[in-house]
N, C-alpha and C positions, 0 to 999 in steps of 0.2 A: 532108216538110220544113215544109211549111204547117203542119200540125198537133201539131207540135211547138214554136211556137212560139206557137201557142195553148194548150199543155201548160204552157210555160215562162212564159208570163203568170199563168195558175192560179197556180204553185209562189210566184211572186214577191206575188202578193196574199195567198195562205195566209202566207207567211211575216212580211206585216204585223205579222199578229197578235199577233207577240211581240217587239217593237219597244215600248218603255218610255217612250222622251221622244218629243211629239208632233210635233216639227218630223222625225226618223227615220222615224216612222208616214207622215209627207204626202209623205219622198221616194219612202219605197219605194213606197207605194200611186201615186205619179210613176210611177214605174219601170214599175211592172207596167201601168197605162193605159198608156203608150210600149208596149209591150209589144202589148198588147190593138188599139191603134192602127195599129200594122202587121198584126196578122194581120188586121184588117178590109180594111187595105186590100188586103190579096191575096187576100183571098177575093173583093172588090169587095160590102162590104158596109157600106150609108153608114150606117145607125143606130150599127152597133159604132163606125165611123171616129167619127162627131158625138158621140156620147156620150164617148167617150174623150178627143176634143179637149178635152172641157169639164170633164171631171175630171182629169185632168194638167194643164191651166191651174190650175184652182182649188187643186190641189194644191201644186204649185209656185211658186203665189205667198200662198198661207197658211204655207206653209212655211218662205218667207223673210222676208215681211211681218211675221209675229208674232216672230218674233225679232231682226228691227231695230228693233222698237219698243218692245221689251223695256228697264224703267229698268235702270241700270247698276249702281244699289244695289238694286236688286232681290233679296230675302233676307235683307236684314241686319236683318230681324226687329224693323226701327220702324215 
């Protein structure tokens, strides 16, 4: 069961990869840290658990940051 959802973090960061807009890129690579985060923690393994803390934060607030900050006319090519 453990290592299957160490399998299933893999599958969810591999599949980043082909994610086109970059606020998509910051959740999945979200997701798959979550991911990664729990199987550390059931292994009882603090570097995975810290590491992944810090990259699902930065994840998820780049993720939503840059695009509330985003201008509104943004694109309209002036």
């Amino acid at each position: 069961m453990v290592d299957s959802i160490g399998w299933l973090a893999t599958a969810i960061f591999v599949s980043s990869y082909f994610c086109k807009r970059p606020a998509t890129l910051r959740r999945v690579q979200a997701a798959g840290a979550l991911m990664w985060l729990t199987y550390g923690v059931l292994i009882h393994a603090l570097p995975v658990v810290v590491a992944n803390v810090i990259v699902a934060s930065v994840a998820i607030w780049s993720s939503f940051a840059r695009s509330a900050t985003r201008a509104p006319n943004q694109g309209s090519g002036a």
